[in-house]
N, C-alpha and C positions, 0 to 999 in steps of 0.2 A: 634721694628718691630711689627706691627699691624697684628693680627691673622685673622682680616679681611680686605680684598684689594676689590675695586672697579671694575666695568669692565671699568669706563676711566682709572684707575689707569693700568689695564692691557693692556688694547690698547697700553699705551703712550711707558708699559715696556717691552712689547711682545717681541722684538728684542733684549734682552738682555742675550748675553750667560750664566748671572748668575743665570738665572731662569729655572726650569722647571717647566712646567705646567703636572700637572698629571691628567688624565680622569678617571675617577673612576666609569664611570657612572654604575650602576646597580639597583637593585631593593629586595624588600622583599614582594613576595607575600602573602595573607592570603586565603586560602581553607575554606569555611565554610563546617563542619563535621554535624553541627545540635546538639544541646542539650548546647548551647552554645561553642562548641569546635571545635578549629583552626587546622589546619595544616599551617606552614610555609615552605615558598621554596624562597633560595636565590638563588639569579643570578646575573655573572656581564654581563654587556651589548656589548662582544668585537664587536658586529656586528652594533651596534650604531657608535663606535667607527670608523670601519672600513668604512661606509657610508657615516662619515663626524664628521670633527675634527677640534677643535682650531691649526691654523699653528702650529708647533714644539712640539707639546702636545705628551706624550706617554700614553700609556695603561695600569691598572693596575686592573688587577681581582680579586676584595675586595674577592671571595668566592675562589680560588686559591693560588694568587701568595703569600699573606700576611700572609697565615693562615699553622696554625699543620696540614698536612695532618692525621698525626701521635695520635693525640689527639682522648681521646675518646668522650669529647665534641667537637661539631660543631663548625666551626667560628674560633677557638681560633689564636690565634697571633702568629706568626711563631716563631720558636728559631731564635736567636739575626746572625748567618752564613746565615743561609739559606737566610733571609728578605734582608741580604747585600748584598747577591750577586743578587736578583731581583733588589735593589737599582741601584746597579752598572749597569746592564743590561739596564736601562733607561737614565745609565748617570748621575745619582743623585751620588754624591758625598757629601765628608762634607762642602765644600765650595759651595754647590748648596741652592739658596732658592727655597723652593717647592711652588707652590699654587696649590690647586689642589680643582676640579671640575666635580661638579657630576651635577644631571638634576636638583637640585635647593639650592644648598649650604648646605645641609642638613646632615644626619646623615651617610653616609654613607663617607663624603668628611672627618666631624669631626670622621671619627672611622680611616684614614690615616692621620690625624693630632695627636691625640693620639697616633699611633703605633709609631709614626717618634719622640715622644715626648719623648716618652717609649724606644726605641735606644736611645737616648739622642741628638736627631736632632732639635735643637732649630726654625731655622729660615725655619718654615713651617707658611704659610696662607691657607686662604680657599676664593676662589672668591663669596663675596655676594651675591646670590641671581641665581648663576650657570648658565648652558647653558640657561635657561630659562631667565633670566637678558641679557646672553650676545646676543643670539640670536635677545631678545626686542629691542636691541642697534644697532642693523644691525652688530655685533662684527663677523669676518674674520672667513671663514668655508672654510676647504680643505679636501678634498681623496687623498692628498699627504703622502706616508709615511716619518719618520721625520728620519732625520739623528740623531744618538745621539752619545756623546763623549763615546771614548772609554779609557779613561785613569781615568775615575770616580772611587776614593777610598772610600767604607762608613763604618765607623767606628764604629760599635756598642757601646752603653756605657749605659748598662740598668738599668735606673731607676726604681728601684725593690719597691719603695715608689707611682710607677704610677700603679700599678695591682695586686692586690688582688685574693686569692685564696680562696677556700669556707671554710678551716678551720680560714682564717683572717675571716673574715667576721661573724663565729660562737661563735669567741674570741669579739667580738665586740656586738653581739649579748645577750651572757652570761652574762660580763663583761664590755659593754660599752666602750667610749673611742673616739668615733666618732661617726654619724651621719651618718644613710643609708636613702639611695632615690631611692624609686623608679620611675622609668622613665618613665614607660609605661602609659597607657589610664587608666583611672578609672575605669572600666569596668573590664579590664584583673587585676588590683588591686587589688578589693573588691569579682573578681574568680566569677564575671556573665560570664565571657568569661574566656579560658585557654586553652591553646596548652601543648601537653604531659598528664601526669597522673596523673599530681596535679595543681590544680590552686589555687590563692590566693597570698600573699607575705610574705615576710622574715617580721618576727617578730619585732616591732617596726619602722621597716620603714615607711615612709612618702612619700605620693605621690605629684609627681611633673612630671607634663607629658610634656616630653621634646618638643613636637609639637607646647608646648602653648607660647615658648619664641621664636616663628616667627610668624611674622603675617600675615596676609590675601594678602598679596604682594607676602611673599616669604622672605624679608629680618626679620633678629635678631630685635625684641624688643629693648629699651633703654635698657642700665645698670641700670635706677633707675625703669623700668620696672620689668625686670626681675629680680630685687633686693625684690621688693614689692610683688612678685609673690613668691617668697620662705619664706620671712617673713610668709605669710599667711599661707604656709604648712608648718609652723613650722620649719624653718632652723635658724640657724646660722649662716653664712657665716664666722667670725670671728674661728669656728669649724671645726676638720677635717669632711670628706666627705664622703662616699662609697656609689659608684653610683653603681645603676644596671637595667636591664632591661630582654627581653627574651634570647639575645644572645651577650650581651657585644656591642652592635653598639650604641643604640638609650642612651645608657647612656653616651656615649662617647659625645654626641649632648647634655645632660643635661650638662656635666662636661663643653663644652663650651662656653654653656648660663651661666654656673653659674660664670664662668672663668669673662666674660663681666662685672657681678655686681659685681665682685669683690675678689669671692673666690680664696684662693691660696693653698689651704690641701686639695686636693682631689682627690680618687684613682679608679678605674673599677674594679668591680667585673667581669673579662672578660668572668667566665661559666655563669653569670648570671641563671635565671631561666630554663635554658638549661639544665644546673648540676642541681641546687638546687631543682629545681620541682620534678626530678626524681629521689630524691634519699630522701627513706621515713624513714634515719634516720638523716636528717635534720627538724628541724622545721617549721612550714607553719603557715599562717591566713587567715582564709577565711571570708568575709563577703558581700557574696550574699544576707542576712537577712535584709544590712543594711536597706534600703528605705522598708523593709514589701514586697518582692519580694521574690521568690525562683530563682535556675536554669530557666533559660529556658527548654522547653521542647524538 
């Protein structure tokens, strides 16, 4: 099963009870604060949704229905009961393939591709190139709401090898053993830019900003692209992995690009820089010095 489907490939399969299509659509704003520092605010989009939708599609509010209310980090991924029965509530069972779709096939669609992975829900896609593709395609829009099955079973079965928690990640850190990436802009890397109370990145990590394995379209880079793009930053692919970014999404989007060239060992650091930035007895690197530059003012 191919982690990426087409929007003819979707037209042809639209009709198929074995599918749900998930709408995911939302958003990650940035606040500029001044002195280079961000404010983030997540949102899912239900009122996009509600406006207009792929036939049969259901609704899922990446900043809601998927995540620990419970958690003292933001974002974090729901316990393995709670995420099943929003599963079941859409109809998604274990005999369901997911494709699901955000406003451009992007990180947000790859952080419900992850969580479903992370259940142990194999046959999840992501439609290339999202409402933006499908809409390009003249692809079928309704304000119908969608009937969904009501006898959907989902099975939880968590692979505890797919997320990482900040003392892994310290072990790795100290002691090596894999291979951390970070995912964000070079910018928010090198701590010219930083949201929270400390900017910079996890020691030893390598940046690879997961934005740069799509291109100027909207769709994924080749595999031997995005292969020659982590060579450069210093990867392994044949090595385990530990992806990370500000809040566990946008690395979820690298672990898919890397997924493409070919990686197969690779885990989310799901507090990402959310946890790790703000907690100062963790270790940091900052290198705003790099280019002969300070802070901004």
């Amino acid at each position: 099963m191919s982690n990426l489907v087409s929007v003819a490939w979707l037209k042809e399969n639209l009709s198929d009870d074995s599918i749900v299509v998930v709408d995911i659509r939302g958003s990650v704003t940035s606040e500029d604060l001044g002195g280079g520092r961000q404010k983030a605010t997540y949102a899912g989009h239900p009122e996009a949704y509600a406006a207009d939708h792929i036939p049969g599609s259901v609704f899922i509010d990446w900043t809601k229905d998927i995540v620990d209310a419970d958690a003292a980090v933001k974002a974090q991924i729901a316990p393995p009961d709670e995420f099943a029965q929003v599963m079941e509530s859409r109809g998604i069972g274990d005999d369901t393939h997911v494709v699901i779709v955000d406003d451009t096939g992007g990180h947000l669609a790859t952080r419900l591709w992850w969580a479903l992975r992370y259940m142990g829900h194999e046959a999840v896609s992501i439609l290339e190139g999202g409402y933006t593709a499908w809409l390009a395609a003249d692809g079928a829009m309704t304000m119908n709401a969608t009937d969904v099955r009501t006898d959907a079973v989902f099975t939880p079965k968590v692979q505890e090898d797919l997320r990482a928690e900040w003392n892994d990640v310290l072990e790795v850190v100290n002691h090596g053993g894999a291979q951390i990436v970070d995912a964000r802009d070079a910018d928010t890397f090198h701590g010219l830019v930083q949201r929270g109370s400390r900017g910079g990145h996890i020691p030893g990590a390598v940046n690879l900003p997961a934005k740069a394995m799509v291109n100027d379209e909207g769709n994924w880079r080749s595999a031997e692209e995005i292969r020659q793009m982590a060579i450069e930053a210093g990867l392994d692919l044949t090595q385990p992995i530990v992806a990370y970014c500000n809040g566990g999404v946008t690395a979820t989007q690298a672990m898919f690009g890397l997924e493409i060239a070919g990686a197969t060992t690779m885990t989310n650091y799901d507090g990402s820089w959310n946890e790790w930035g703000e907690r100062e007895d963790l270790p940091a690197e900052e290198n705003h010095d790099l280019f002969g530059i300070g802070r901004p003012a």
